[in-house]
Every structure is written in structure tokens, then in C-alpha cells.
C-alpha positions in Angstrom: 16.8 -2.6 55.5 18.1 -6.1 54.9 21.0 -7.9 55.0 24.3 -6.9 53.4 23.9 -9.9 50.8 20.0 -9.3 50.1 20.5 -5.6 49.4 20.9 -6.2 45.7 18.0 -8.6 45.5 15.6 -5.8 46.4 16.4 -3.9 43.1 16.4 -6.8 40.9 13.2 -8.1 42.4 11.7 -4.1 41.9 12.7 -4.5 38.2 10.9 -7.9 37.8 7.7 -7.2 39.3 7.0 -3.4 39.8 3.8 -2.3 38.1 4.7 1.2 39.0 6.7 4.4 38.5 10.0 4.0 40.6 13.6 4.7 41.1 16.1 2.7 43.6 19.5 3.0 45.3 21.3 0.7 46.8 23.2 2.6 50.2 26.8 0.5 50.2 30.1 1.6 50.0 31.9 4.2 52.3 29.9 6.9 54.4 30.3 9.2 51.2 29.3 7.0 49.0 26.0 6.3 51.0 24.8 9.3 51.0 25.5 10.4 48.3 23.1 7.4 47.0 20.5 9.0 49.2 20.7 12.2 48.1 20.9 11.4 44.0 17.7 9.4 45.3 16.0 12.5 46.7 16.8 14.9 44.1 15.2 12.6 41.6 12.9 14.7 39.6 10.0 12.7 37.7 7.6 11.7 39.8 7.7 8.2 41.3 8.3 5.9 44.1 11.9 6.5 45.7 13.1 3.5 47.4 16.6 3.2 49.2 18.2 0.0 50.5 20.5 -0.2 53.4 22.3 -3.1 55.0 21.6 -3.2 59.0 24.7 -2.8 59.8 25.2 0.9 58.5 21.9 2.4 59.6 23.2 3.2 62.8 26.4 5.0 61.7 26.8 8.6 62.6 25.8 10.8 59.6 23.8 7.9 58.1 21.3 7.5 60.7 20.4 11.5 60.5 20.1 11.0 56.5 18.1 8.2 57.1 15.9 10.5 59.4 15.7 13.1 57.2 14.9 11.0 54.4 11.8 10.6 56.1 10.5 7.4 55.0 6.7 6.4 54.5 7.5 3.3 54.7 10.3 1.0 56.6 10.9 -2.6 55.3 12.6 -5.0 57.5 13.7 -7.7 55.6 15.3 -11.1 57.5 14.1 -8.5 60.8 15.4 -11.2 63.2 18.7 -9.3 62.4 16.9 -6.6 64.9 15.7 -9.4 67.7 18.5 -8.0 70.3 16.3 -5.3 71.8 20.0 -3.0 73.1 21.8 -3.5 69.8 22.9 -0.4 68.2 21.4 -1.4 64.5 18.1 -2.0 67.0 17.8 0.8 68.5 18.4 2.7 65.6 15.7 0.9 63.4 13.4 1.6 66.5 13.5 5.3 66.5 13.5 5.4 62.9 10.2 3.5 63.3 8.6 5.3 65.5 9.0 8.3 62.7 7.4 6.7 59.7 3.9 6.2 58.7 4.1 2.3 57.8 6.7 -0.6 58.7 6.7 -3.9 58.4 8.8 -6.8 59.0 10.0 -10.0 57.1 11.5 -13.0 58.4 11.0 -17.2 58.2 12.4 -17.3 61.9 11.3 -14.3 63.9 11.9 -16.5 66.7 14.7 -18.2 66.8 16.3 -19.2 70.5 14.5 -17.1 72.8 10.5 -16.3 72.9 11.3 -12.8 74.1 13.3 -12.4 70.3 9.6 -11.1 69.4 10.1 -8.4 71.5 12.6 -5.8 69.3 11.2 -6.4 66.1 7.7 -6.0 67.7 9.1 -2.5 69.3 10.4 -1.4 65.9 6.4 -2.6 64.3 4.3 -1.5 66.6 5.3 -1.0 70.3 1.5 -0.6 71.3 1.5 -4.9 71.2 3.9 -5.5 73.7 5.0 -2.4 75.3 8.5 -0.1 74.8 9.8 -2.0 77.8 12.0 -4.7 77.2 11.9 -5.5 81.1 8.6 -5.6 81.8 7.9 -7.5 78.5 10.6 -9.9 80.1 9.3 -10.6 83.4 5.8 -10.9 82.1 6.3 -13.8 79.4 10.0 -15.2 81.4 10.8 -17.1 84.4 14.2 -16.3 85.7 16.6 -18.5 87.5 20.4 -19.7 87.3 23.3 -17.8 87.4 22.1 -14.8 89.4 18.9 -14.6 88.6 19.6 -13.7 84.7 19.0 -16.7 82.7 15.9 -17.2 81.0 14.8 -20.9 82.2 11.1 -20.8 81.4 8.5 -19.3 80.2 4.6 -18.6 80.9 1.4 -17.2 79.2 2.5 -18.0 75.7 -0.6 -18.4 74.4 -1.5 -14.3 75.0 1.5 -13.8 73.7 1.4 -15.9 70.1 -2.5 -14.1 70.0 -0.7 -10.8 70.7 2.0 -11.5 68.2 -0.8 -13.1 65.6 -2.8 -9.4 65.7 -1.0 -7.8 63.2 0.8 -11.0 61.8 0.6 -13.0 58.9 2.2 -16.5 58.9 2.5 -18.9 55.6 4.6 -22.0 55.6 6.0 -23.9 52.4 3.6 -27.1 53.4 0.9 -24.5 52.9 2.0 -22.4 49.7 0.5 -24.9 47.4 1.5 -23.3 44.4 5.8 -22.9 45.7 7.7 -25.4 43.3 9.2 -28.2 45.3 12.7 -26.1 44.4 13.3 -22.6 44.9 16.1 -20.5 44.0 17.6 -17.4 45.3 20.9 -15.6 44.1 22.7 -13.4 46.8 25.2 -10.9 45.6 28.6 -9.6 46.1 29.8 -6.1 45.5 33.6 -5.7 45.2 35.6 -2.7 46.5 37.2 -0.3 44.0 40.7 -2.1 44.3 38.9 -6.2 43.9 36.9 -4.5 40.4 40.3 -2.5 39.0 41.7 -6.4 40.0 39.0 -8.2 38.6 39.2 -5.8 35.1 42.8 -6.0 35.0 42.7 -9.9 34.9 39.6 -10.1 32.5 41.4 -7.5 29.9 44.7 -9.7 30.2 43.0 -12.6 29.3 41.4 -11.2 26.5 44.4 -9.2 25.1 45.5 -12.7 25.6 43.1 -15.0 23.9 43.2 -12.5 20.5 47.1 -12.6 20.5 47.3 -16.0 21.4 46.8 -18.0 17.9 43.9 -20.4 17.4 41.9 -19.9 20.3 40.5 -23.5 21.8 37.9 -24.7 24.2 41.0 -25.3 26.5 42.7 -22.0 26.5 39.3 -20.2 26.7 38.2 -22.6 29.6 41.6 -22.1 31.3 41.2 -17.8 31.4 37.5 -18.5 32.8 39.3 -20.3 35.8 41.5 -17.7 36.6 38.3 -15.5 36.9 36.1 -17.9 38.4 38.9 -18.4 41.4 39.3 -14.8 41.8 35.5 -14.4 42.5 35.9 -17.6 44.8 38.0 -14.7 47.2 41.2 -16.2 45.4 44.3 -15.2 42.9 47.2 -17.2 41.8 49.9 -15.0 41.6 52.8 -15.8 38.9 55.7 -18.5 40.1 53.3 -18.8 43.1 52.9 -22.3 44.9 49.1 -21.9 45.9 46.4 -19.1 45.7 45.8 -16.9 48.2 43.0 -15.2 49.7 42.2 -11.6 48.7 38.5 -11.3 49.5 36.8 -12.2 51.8 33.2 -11.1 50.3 31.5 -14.7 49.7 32.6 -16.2 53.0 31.3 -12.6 54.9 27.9 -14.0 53.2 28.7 -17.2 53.9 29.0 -16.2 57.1 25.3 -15.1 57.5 23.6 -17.7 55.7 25.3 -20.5 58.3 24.9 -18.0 61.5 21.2 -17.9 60.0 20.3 -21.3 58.8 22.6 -23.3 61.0 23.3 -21.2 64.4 20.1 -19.8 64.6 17.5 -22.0 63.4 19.2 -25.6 63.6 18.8 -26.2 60.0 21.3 -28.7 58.6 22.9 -27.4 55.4 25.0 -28.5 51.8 27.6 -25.8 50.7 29.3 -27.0 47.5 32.6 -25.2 45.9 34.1 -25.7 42.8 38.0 -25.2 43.8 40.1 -27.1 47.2 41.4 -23.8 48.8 37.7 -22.7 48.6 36.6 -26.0 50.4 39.2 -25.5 53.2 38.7 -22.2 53.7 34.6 -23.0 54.0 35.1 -25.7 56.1 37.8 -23.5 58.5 34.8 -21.3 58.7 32.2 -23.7 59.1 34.1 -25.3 62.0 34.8 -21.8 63.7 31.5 -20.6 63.6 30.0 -24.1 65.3 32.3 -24.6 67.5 30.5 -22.6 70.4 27.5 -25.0 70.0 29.7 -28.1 69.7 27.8 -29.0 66.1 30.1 -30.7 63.5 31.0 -30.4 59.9 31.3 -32.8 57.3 33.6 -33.0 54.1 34.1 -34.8 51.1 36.5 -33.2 48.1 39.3 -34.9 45.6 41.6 -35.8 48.7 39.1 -38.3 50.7 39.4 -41.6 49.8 36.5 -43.0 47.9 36.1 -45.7 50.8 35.7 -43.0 53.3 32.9 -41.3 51.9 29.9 -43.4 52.3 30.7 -43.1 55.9 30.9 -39.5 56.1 27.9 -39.2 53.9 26.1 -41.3 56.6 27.2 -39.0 59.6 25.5 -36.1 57.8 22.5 -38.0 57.5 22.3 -39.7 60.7 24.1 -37.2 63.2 21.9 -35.0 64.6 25.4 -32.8 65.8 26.8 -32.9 62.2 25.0 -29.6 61.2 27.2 -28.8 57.7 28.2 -31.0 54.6 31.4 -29.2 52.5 31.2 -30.7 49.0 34.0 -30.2 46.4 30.9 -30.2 43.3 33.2 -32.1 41.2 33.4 -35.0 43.9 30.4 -34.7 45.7 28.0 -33.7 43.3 27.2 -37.0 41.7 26.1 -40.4 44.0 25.6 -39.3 47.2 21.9 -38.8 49.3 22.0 -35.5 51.2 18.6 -35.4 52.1 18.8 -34.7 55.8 18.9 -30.7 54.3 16.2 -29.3 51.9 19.0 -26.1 51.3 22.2 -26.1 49.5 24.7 -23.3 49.0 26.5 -23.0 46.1 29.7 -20.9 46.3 31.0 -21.8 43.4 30.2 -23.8 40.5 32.0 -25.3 37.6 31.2 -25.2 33.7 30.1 -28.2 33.1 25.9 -28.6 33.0 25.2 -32.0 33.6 27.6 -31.7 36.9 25.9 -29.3 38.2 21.9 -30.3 37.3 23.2 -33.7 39.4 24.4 -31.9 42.2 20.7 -30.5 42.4 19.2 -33.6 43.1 21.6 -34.3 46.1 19.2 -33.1 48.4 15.7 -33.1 46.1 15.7 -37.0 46.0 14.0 -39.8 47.4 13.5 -39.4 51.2 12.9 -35.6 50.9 9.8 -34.1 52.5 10.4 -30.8 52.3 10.6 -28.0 49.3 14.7 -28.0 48.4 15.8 -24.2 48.1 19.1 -23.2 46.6 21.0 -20.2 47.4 23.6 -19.1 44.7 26.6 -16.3 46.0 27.4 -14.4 42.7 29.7 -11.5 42.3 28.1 -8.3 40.5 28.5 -8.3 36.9 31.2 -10.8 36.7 32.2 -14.2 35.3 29.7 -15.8 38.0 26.4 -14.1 36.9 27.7 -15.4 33.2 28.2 -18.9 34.2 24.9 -19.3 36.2 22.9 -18.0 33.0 24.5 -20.0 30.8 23.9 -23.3 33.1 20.3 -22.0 33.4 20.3 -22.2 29.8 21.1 -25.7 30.1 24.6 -25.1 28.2 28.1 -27.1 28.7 30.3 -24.0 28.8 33.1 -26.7 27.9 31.5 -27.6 24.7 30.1 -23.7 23.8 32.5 -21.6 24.8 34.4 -21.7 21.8 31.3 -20.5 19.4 31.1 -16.9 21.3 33.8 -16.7 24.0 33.8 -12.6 24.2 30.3 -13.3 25.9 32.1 -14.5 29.1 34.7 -12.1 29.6 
């Protein structure tokens, strides 16, 4: 079980370090779909590990939370488990029951606890109830002191230390300061699956610019670059339509992961954070989103693309750093990339990036700089098999895609 956005990681990460016999399906799409997944997986006929990954939000679906139980794990994985940390939530209550059926579980998370102490409690009930009980009540009014609002807010707590020993019995707990051998930058790529109608899109653009590009004469870094875009902004969530003024949005699939990462990073954990995008309606429509989701806690984002004026930007760039209530920094890559010290956050969220190498190797060391004390990590959303995935290798490569692209373009498309 993990997160919609991690649920590709898991097969990648099998096929880099599995010493072993296996076969994997990832469980998204429609209902049908899903199962279907499941049951290709369990008719698998050689002999080796079966392993099935599911988003948390699907598991409690009707249909797909008897398959799961049929299924009949060994072994349940939560992954980022503080997704189940709301002890009557339906995706909760399901992972619970499918718990107390399997042989082994075990949960993954760098903030089990997040707001709330009793968050221990649901993942605990999914891992092994016999630590703190099945009831969430008593659980409550032994570690919790009640008051305000009729008796139901949560405005104290006691006998913490039983309960971190309790917790601590069948936990293991590592942080960066004391994984010696963790680089001092880590990446991480989370994926986006299109629907059937965004992939038929996506082909029909990346065959038109093809068709395009072979008919179109001598074909030049420009005209190749300039096809790339078109993909690139599509992946981005947005398409610009012939005789059309602007793009518009027509997925919403990086800003859904977007989504979690700040509700995770920001919301929950009250980590500051750098998102940078390659393209201005992207920006807007990150910082629309970033605003919306911090609202409720009053925290504020900051912004710097083509339209602030260069005198305004030291400034903002010092509210980032020095406001503890300015949570989120929305760099346009080209504009913000280069210059400016973001070291108040060690991670950085890159939603879009552009072709050029030494851009983006500078933008790296916005937050891995002097004045950093932490290990940076770097989270990269990338569409399935598409232009994105293309563009990241490349830049991994250390390659100007404006200076190489000409030498093999039908690579990139």
C-alpha cells in the first residue's frame, strides 16, 4: 500500500535491487482494471514472489477490498503509513482488517507522528494491536488530557515515556544525521500515469510532431526544441490549442501529487519547501494551489518567475528565509534557478524542468549551499514513459538537450 505517486517506485525499486524470483503489478486504473492486475498476478505460473501495489485510497473500494482479502497476503507493506493515522477512516479501517489476516505487516513512514501523539495509534492497530490495544478510546484517555470545546479537544498529554517505550518495542528509528553513509543529496522520482484519453493525447501530439519534423525540411536545434515544448507543457497538465490565446489545463495529475507532497512535507510536518516549474501557467497554477492548501493554517507562499521585478526579489527571497509563516517558495527555474540562497529548505520539488544542463545543475545548489545543515533531497514528478523521463536522463547525463538534440532527435519523441 502507498501513495498514489509512490506506487510506481515500488516496481522500479524491485527491478533495481531484487536478488530473487518475482513478478509485480501495479493495481491503478478503473475497478476492472484493478483486478484484473490482481488476478493476471495470481494466475502467474513460475514460481516466485507475487507482489501487488495499491494506492490507499482504493483499498477500501467495494470489490477491491474482498480481492485484496482473498489475495491473502503474507505480507502487508505500508509505505508513507501516516496516510492510515486517522484511526475511523475508511482506507484505515480497511488496512486494519486486512492486517489482522496476514502473517507479517510492517509500516514505513519519516513522520509517523505528525500533529497529534495519539496518530500512533491506527498505524499501531493495523501493526500489531497487542501494543496499544484495538480501542481507540481507551488508547485516548490513557495517553490524552481532554478539555475545551466540550470536552473533545486534545490539550495535553501524559505518560509519554510508556508510550515512546511501547511504540520503540517493535520499532526501528534511523535519522539522516545518523545514516552516515546517505549522500548529502538524495533523489527520488514520483510518477504519473495518464488516463487512456491524456496517452491517445499525448501520442497524437508526439506522432504530429514527428510526421512533422521529417516533412518539415532541414530539421534544426530550434524546430526540434520547439516540438519538445509542446510535449513538455502537455506533461506540465497543459495544451495550447491552435489560434488559442493561453494554454489550458487538461490534467490535473502532477498538481494531485503536488498535492500530497505539500499536504505531507508542509501541512503535516512544518517542513518549508522549493517547487520549481519550467513554464508561467505552471507557476500560477502551483502557487493557486499552494495558497489554497495553506490557507487553513494561515502559512504563506512565496514567488519569484519572469514577471517580478528584479528589485523585488532579494526581498522575497529574504521572507522565505527569514519568515517562519512563509512555508513555500514557487520558482520559475529559468528565473529563480540561478543567484538566489534557499537554504531555509533541505527539499525541492521539481515539476518541471527545462533542457538546458547547466540551468538546472545551478538550481540544485539553491538549497545545498552554504548555510545548509541538513541532507538536500530532491523530488522529481515525471510522467510514465514520456518526454519527462527522456529529459531527466539526458540532464543526468550531464547533456544540453539544446546543443544535442539535433545529433539523435527520434530519441526524445
Amino acid at each position: 500500500m502507498a501513495p498514489t505517486s509512490v506506487c510506481a517506485v515500488w516496481p522500479k525499486e524491485l527491478a533495481t535491487y531484487a536478488s530473487f524470483p518475482y513478478t509485480v503489478c501495479t493495481m491503478l486504473g478503473t475497478k476492472a482494471q484493478r483486478l484484473k492486475e490482481l488476478s493476471d498476478l495470481e494466475s502467474f505460473p513460475f514460481p516466485a514472489l507475487k507482489v501487488a501495489v495499491i494506492n490507499y485510497e482504493a483499498v477500501w473500494r467495494d470489490g477491491v477490498r474482498e480481492a485484496l482479502l482473498d489475495y491473502d497476503a503474507d505480507l502487508i507493506v505500508a509505505d508513507e503509513s501516516q496516510r492510515i493515522k486517522t484511526h475511523d477512516a475508511e482506507q484505515s479501517k480497511a488496512l486494519h482488517k486486512l492486517g489482522d489476516q496476514a502473517r507479517y505487516k510492517m509500516i514505513l513512514s519519516g513522520t509517523p507522528v505528525q500533529n497529534n501523539a495519539i496518530d500512533i495509534f491506527s498505524q499501531y492497530r493495523f501493526l500489531d494491536p497487542t501494543v496499544f490495544g484495538l480501542n481507540f478510546y481507551a488508547f485516548r484517555n490513557r495517553y490524552a488530557i481532554m478539555g475545551g470545546f466540550n470536552n473533545k479537544q486534545i490539550v495535553g498529554y501524559r505518560d509519554l515515556d510508556q508510550l515512546i517505550r511501547k511504540e520503540y518495542s517493535v520499532a526501528y528509528r534511523v535519522t539522516k544525521e545518523e545514516a552516515i553513509d546517505l549522500p548529502e543529496q538524495t533523489f527520488e522520482n514520483r510518477y504519473i500515469t495518464l488516463n487512456k484519453k491524456e496517452r491517445n493525447l499525448y501520442g497524437q501530439l508526439r506522432r504530429n510532431s514527428v510526421a512533422e519534423l521529417e516533412g518539415g525540411g532541414t530539421i534544426t536545434a530550434a524546430t526540434v526544441l520547439t516540438k519538445l515544448l509542446r510535449l513538455q507543457q502537455f506533461t506540465g497538465g497543459f495544451l495550447l490549442e491552435d489560434n488559442a490565446d493561453k494554454p489550458k489545463l487538461v490534467s490535473r495529475g502532477k498538481l494531485d501529487v503536488l498535492t500530497d507532497i505539500l499536504q505531507d512535507y508542509v501541512v503535516e510536518s512544518g517542513k518549508k519547501l522549493v517547487i520549481f516549474a519550467r513554464f508561467i501557467p505552471e507557476v500560477m497554477e502551483i502557487i493557486k494551489l499552494s495558497e489554497s492548501i495553506l490557507s487553513k493554517s494561515r502559512k504563506k507562499t512565496a514567488a519569484i518567475y519572469g514577471e517580478i521585478k528584479k528589485e523585488s526579489r532579494g526581498d522575497i527571497v529574504k521572507q522565505f528565509q527569514e519568515d517562519p509563516d512563509t512555508m513555500v517558495f514557487v520558482g520559475q527555474i529559468d528565473t529563480a534557478g540561478t543567484g538566489v540562497t534557499l537554504t531555509a529548505a533541505d527539499t525541492c520539488v521539481y515539476y518541471s524542468v527545462n533542457f538546458n544542463y547547466a540551468t538546472y545543475e545551478q538550481s540544485l545548489s539553491r538549497i545545498h549551499r552554504i548555510g545548509q545543515r541538513n541532507v538536500c533531497s530532491y523530488i522529481h514528478l515525471l510522467v510514465e514513459n514520456s518526454i519527462d523521463e527522456t529529459v531527466l536522463t539526458a540532464l543526468e547525463k550531464k547533456e544540453d538537450l539544446a546543443k544535442t538534440v539535433v545529433d539523435d532527435w527520434k530519441k526524445f519523441f
